[in-house]
C-alpha atoms as a printed R data frame, in Angstrom:
    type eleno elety resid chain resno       x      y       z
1   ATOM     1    CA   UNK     A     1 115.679 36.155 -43.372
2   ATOM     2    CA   UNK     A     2 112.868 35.444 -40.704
3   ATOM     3    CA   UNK     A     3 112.652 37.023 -37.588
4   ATOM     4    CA   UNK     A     4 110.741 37.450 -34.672
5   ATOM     5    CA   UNK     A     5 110.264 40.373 -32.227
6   ATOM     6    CA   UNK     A     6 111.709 40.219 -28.654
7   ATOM     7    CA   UNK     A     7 109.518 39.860 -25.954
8   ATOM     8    CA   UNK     A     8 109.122 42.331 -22.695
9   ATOM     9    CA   UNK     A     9 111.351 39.226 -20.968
10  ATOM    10    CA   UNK     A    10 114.069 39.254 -23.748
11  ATOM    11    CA   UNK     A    11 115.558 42.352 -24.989
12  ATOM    12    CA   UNK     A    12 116.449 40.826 -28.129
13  ATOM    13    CA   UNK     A    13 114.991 39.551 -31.702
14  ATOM    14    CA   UNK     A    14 115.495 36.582 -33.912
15  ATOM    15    CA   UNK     A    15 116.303 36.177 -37.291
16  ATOM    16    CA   UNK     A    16 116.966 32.779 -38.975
17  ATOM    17    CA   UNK     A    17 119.390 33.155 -41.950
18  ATOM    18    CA   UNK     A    18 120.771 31.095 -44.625
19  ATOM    19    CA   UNK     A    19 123.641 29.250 -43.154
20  ATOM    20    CA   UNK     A    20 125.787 30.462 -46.327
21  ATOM    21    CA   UNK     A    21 125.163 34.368 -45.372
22  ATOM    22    CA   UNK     A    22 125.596 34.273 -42.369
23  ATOM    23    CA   UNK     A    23 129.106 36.039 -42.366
24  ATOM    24    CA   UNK     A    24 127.593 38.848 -44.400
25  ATOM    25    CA   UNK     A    25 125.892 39.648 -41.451
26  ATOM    26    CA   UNK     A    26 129.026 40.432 -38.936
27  ATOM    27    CA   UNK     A    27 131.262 41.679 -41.254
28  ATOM    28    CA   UNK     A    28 130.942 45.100 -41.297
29  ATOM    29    CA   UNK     A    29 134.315 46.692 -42.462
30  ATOM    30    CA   UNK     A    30 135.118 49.590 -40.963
31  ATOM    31    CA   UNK     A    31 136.086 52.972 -42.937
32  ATOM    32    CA   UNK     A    32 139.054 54.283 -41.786
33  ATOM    33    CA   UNK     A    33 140.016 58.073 -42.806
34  ATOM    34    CA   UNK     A    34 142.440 60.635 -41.415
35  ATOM    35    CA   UNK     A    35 139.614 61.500 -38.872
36  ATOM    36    CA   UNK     A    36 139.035 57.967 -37.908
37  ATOM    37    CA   UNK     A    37 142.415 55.793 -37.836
38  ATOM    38    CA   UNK     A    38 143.499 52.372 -36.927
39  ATOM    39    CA   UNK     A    39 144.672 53.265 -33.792
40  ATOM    40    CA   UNK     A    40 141.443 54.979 -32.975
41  ATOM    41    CA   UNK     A    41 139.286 51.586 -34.243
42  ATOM    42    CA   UNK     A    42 142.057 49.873 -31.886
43  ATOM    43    CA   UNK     A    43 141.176 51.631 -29.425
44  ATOM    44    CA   UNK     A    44 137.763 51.145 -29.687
45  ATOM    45    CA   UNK     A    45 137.965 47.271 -30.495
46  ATOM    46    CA   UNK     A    46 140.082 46.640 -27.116
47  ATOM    47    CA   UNK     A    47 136.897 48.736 -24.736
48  ATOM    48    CA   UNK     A    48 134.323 46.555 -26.637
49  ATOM    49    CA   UNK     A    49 136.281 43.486 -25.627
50  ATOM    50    CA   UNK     A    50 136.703 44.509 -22.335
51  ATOM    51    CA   UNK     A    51 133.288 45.351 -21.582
52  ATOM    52    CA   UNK     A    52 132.228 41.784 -23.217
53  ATOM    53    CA   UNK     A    53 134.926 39.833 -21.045
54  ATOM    54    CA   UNK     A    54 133.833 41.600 -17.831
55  ATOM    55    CA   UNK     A    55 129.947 41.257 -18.875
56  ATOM    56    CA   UNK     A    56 130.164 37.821 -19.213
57  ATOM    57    CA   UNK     A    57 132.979 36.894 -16.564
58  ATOM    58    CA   UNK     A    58 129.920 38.306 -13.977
59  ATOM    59    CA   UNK     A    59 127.898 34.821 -15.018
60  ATOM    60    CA   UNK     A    60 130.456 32.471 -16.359
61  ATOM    61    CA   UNK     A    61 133.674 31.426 -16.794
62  ATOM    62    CA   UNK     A    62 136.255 32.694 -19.069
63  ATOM    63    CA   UNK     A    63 139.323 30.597 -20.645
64  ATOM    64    CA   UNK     A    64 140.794 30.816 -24.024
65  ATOM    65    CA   UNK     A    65 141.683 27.323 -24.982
66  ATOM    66    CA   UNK     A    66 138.015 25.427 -24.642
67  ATOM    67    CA   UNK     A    67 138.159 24.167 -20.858
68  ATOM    68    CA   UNK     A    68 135.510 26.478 -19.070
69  ATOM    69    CA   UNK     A    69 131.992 28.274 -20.674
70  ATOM    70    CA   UNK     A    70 133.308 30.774 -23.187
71  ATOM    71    CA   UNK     A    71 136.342 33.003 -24.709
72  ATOM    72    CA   UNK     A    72 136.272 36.539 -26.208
73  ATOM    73    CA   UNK     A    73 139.074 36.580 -29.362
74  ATOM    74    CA   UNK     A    74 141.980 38.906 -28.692
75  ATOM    75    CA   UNK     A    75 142.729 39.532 -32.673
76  ATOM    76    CA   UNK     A    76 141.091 42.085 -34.568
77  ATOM    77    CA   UNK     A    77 141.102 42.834 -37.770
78  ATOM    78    CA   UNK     A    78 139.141 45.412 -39.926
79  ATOM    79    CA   UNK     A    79 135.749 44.856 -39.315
80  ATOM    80    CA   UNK     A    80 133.373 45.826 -36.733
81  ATOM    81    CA   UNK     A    81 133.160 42.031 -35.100
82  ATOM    82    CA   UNK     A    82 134.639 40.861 -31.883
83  ATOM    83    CA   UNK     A    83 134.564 36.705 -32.328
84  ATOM    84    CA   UNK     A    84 134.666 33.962 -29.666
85  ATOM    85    CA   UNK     A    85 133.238 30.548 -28.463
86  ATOM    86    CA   UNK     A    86 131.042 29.376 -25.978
87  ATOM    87    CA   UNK     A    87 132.370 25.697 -24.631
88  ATOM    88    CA   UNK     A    88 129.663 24.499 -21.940
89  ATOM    89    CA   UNK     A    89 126.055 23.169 -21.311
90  ATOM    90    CA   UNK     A    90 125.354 25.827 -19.165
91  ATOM    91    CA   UNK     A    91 126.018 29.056 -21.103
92  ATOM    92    CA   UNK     A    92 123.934 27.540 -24.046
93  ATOM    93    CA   UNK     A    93 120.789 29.793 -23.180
94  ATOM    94    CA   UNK     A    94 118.865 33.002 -23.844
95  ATOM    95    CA   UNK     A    95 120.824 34.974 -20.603
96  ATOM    96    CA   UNK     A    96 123.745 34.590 -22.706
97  ATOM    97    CA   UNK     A    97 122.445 36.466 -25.671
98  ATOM    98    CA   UNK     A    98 120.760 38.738 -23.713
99  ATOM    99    CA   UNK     A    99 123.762 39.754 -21.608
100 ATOM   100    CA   UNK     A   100 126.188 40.052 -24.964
101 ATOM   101    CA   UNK     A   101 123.309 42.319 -26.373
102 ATOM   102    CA   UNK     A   102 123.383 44.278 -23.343
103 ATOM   103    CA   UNK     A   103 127.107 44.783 -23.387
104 ATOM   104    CA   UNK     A   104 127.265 46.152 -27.370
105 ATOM   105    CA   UNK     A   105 124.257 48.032 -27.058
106 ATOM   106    CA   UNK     A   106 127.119 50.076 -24.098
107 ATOM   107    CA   UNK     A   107 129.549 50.741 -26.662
108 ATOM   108    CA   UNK     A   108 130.564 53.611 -29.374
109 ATOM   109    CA   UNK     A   109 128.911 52.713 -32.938
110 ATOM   110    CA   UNK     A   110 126.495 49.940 -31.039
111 ATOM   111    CA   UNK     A   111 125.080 49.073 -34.322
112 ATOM   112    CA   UNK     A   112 127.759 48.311 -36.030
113 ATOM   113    CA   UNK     A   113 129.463 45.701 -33.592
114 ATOM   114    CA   UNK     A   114 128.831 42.050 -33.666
115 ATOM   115    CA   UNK     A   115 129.910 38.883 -31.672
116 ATOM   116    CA   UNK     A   116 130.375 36.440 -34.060
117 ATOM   117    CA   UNK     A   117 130.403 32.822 -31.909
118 ATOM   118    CA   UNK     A   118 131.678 29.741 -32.175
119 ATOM   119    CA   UNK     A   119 129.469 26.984 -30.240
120 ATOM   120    CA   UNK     A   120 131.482 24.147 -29.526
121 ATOM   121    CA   UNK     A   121 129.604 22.464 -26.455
122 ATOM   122    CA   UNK     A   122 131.648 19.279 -26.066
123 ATOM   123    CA   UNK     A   123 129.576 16.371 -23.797
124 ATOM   124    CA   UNK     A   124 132.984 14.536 -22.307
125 ATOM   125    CA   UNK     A   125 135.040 12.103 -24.495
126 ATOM   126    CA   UNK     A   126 132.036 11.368 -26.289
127 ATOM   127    CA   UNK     A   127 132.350 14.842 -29.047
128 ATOM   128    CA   UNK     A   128 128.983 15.849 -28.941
129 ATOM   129    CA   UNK     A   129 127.508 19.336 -29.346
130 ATOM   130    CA   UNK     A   130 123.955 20.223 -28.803
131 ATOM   131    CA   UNK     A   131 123.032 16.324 -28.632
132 ATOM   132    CA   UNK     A   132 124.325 15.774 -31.847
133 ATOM   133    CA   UNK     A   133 127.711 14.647 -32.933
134 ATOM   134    CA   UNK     A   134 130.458 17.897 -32.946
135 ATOM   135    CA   UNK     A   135 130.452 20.311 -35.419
136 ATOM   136    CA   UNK     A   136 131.468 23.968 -34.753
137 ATOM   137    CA   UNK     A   137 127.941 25.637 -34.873
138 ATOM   138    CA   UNK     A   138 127.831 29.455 -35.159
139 ATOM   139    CA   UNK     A   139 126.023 32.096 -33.684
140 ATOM   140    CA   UNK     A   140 125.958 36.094 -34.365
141 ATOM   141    CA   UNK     A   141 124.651 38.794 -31.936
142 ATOM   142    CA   UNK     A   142 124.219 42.284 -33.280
143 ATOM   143    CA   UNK     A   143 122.680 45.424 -32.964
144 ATOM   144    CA   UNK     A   144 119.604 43.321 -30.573
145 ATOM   145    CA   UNK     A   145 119.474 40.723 -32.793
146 ATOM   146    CA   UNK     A   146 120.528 36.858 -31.809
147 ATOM   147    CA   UNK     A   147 121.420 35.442 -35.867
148 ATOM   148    CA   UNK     A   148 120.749 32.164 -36.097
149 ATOM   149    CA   UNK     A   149 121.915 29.907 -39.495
150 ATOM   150    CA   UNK     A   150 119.470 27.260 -41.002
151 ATOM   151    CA   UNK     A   151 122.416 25.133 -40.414
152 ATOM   152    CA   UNK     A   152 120.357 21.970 -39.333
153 ATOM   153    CA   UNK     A   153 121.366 22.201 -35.637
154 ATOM   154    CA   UNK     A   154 118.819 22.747 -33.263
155 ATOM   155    CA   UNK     A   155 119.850 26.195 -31.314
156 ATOM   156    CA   UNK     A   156 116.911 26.684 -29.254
157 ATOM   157    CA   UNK     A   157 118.486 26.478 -26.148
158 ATOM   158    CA   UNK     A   158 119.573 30.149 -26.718
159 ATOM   159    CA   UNK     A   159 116.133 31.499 -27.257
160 ATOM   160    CA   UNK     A   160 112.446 31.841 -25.885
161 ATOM   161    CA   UNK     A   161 110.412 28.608 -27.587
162 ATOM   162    CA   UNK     A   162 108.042 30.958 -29.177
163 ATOM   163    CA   UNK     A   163 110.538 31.129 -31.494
164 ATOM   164    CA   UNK     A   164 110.808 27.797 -32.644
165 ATOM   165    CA   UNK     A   165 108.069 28.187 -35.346
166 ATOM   166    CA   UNK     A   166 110.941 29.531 -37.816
């Protein structure tokens, strides 16, 4: 993994992983015990969603199925991840990690949570994402950290071109 400090502008770091672990780094299960149930992790799962949705709904605009700038999931399982997917042009930059890292860094366990998301930037009929033709690119923000795969996509767009010497 390389990474990169943030900058007094960007309250977050980058770290360039191999594409194939990059779901080792939001999947953080979570313990449960009599002390700490389900229902409390429930609990806890639906405020950090909450607090995303309304974070980001201040910027952009929410809608589940693909047609406006992003979606926050509304299944949870065992881990410590909210997912989603970011579907325009216009959320594809460094505000967008910034405000997401802002939002977890508000909740209970802040290290542990991550937003594990989809990028599927469609340009109109034509299927492409990022200038290239569509693939579902992925994306994971944790603990002040924007996680970017060696995928072969160009992500830039999300981060501060200093960066770019990964």
């Amino acid at each position: 993994m390389k990474g990169h400090p943030p900058t007094s502008d960007v309250p977050f770091e980058v770290a360039f992983v191999n594409h194939n672990e990059i779901g080792k780094v939001w999947a953080t299960p979570v313990h449960f015990s009599r002390r700490f149930t389900k229902r409390g992790f429930e609990s806890l799962w639906e405020e950090t969603r909450r607090l995303l949705v309304e974070s980001l709904s201040a910027k952009w605009d929410e809608d589940c199925c693909g047609r406006a700038d992003f979606a926050v999931g509304d299944e949870w399982g065992d881990s410590w991840t909210q997912c989603g997917g970011i579907y325009s042009a216009r959320i594809c930059c460094p505000d967008f990690v910034t405000v997401v890292s802002r939002a977890l860094a508000n909740t209970q366990h802040k290290e542990k949570w991550a937003f594990n998301v989809a990028v599927e930037v469609w340009d109109g009929d034509e299927r492409t994402k990022l200038g290239l033709p569509f693939h579902c690119g992925q994306l994971v923000i944790k603990a002040g950290f924007l996680f970017v795969p060696l995928d072969g996509f160009d992500y830039s767009m999300f981060y501060p071109h200093h960066y770019n010497s990964a």
